[in-house]
C-alpha positions in Angstrom: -30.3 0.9 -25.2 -26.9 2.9 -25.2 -27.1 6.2 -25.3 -24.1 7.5 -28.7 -24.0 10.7 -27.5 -22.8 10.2 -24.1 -19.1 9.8 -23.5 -17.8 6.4 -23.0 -15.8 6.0 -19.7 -12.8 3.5 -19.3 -12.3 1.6 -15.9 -9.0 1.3 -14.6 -8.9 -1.2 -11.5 -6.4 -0.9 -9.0 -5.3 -4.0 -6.5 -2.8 -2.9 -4.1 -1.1 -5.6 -1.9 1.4 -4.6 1.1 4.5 -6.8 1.7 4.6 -9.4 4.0 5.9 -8.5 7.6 9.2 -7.0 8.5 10.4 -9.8 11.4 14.1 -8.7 11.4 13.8 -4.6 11.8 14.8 -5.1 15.3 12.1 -2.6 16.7 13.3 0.0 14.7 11.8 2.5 11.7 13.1 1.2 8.2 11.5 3.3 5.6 13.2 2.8 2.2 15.8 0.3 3.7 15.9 -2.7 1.8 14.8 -5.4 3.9 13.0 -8.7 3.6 10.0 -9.9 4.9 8.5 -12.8 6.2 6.5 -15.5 3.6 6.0 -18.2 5.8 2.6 -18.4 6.0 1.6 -19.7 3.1 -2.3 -19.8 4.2 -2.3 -16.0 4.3 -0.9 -15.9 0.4 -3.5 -18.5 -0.3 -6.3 -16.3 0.8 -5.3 -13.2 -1.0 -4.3 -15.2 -3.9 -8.3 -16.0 -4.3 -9.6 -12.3 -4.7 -6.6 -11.3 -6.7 -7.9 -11.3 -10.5 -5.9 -13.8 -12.8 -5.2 -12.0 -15.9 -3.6 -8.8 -14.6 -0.8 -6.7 -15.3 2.0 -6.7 -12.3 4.0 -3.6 -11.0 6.0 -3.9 -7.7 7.8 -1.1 -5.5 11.7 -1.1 -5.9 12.5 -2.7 -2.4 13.0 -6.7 -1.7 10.1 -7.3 0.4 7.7 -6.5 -2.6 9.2 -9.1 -4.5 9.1 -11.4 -2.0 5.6 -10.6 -1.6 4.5 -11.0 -5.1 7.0 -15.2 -5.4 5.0 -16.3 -2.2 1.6 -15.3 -4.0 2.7 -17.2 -7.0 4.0 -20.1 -5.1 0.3 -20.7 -4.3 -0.5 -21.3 -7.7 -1.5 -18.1 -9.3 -0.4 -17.4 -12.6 2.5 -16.0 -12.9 2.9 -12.3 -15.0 5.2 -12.5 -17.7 6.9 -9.5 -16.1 6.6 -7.4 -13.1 8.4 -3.6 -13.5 9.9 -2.0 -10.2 8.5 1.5 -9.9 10.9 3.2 -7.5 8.2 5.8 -7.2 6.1 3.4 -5.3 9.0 2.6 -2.6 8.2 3.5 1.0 8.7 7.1 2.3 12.4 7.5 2.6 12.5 8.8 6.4 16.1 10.0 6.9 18.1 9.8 9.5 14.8 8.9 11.9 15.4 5.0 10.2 17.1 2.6 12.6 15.7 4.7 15.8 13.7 2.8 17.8 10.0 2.6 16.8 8.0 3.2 19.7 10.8 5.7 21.6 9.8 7.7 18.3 6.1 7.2 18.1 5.3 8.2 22.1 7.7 11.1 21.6 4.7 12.3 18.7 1.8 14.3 19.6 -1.1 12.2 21.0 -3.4 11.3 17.7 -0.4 11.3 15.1 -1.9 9.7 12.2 1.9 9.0 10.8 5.7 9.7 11.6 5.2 13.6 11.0 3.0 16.5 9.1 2.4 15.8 6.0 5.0 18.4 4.8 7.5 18.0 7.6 10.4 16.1 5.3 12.5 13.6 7.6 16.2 14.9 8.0 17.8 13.8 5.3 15.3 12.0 4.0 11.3 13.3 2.7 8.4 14.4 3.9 4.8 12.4 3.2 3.9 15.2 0.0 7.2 14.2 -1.6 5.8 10.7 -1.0 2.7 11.6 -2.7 3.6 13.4 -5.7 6.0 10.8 -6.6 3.1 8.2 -6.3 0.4 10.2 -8.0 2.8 10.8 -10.9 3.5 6.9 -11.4 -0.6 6.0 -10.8 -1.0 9.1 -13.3 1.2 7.1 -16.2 0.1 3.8 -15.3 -3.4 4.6 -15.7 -2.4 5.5 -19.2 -0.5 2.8 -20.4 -3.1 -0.1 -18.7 -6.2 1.5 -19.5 -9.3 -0.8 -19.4 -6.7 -3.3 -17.1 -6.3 -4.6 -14.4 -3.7 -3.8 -11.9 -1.9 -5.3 -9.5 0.7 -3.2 -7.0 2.4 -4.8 -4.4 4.2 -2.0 -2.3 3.8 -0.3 1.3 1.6 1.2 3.8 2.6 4.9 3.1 2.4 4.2 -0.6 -1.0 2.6 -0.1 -2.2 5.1 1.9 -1.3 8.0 -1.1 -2.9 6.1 -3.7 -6.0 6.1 -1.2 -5.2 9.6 -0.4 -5.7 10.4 -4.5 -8.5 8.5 -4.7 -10.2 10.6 -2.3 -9.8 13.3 -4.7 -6.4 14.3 -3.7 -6.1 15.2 -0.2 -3.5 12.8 0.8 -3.7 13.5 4.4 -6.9 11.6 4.6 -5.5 8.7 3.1 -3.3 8.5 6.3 -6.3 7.9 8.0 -6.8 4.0 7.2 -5.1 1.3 8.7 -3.2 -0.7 5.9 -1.8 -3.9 6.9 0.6 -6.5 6.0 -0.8 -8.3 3.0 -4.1 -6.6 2.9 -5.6 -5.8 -0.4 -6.7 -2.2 -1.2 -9.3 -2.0 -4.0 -9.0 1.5 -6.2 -11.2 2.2 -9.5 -10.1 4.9 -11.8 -12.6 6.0 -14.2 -11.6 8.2 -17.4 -13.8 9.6 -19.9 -13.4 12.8 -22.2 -12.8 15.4 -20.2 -13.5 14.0 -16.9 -11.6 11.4 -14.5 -12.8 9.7 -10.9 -12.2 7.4 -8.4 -14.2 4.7 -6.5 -13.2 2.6 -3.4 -14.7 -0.7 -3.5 -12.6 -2.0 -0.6 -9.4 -0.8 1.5 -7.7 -3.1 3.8 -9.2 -6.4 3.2 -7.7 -9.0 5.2 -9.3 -12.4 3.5 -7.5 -14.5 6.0 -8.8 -12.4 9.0 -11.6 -15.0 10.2 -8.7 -17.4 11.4 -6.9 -16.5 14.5 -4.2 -17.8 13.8 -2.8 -15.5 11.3 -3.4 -12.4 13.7 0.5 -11.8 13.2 -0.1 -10.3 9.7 -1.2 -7.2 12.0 1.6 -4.7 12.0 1.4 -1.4 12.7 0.7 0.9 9.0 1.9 3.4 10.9 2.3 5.3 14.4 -0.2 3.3 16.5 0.0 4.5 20.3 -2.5 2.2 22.5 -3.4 3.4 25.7 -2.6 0.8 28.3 -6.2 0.0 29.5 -5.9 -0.5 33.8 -8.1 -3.3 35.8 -10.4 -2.3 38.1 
């Protein structure tokens, strides 16, 4: 039997989609530019498309390639949302004049273990540092959770913005959200639970990669971030 006196919680469930991948950067770091993606493969949309619930409400970053994202999961057959808002707080880190340099020339000139392009507070010249990132983030999660309480809610944005929402859900220290790897079309999983008084998070799944058994779709694997690899010699 339920219990009257105990406070009733509302569950808030967050699915966060990254954009396709970025074919045409040229090697380079492009942060807020607006640039499209790559839809092609229509067996990756398919799979994400089958764990995506049907009767959700749709937000998508402010940058092309989350749109683009969103028509190639539609064009599998999911139902298309009525409407989709742009949230320009859920656009990529705008990283300054460090976008258009050269990706890895940037990323080997890091300290060994760099978990992303700089500290968490070191803003890019000209541009912002991961905590302006974050704040922005957390304030749009913070609205939406009030407007589509009980919903769910589907996000299609970026790594870095992925990686803040995970960052909140882990109770607000958003330098461990830089921790996981997000990758192109991977599905993050966040539950916000409200009740009087009292809010929480769950992470049912980050990074999901339903198309992942089939080889052939390894090129959805992109980099979330600075990845160094250590060239690995034969004996």
């Amino acid at each position: 039997m339920s219990n009257p006196d105990k406070p009733a919680f509302v569950a808030t469930r967050w699915w966060w989609v990254r954009h396709a991948p970025v074919r045409n950067d040229g090697g380079n770091i492009y942060g807020q530019k607006d640039i499209a993606c790559d839809t092609s493969d229509r067996e990756v949309f398919e799979a994400v498309a089958k764990i995506l619930p049907r009767h959700a409400v749709w937000y998508a970053s402010s940058l092309m390639r989350t749109h683009q994202t969103a028509e190639a999961i539609w064009a599998t057959g999911f139902p298309k949302p009525s409407a989709m808002p742009h949230v320009i707080a859920f656009a990529e880190q705008h990283l300054g004049q460090w976008q258009g340099m050269n990706r890895a020339a940037f990323l080997a000139s890091r300290p060994v273990g760099s978990h992303w392009f700089a500290d968490i507070d070191e803003p890019a010249p000209g541009g912002e540092s991961f905590m302006d990132l974050y704040n922005r983030v957390r304030g749009a999660i913070d609205r939406i959770n009030l407007e589509q309480a009980g919903n769910d809610v589907i996000a299609v944005a970026h790594g870095g913005t992925i990686k803040a929402a995970v960052g909140l859900a882990l109770g607000g220290q958003a330098e461990r959200g830089l921790a996981f790897d997000i990758d192109n079309c991977s599905v993050t999983r966040l539950d916000h639970f409200a009740s009087p008084g009292h809010t929480s998070w769950r992470l049912p799944m980050v990074n999901q990669q339903p198309w992942i058994a089939d080889a052939r779709h390894a090129a959805m694997h992109q980099p979330a971030g600075p990845e160094i690899v250590p060239e690995t010699k034969l004996a």
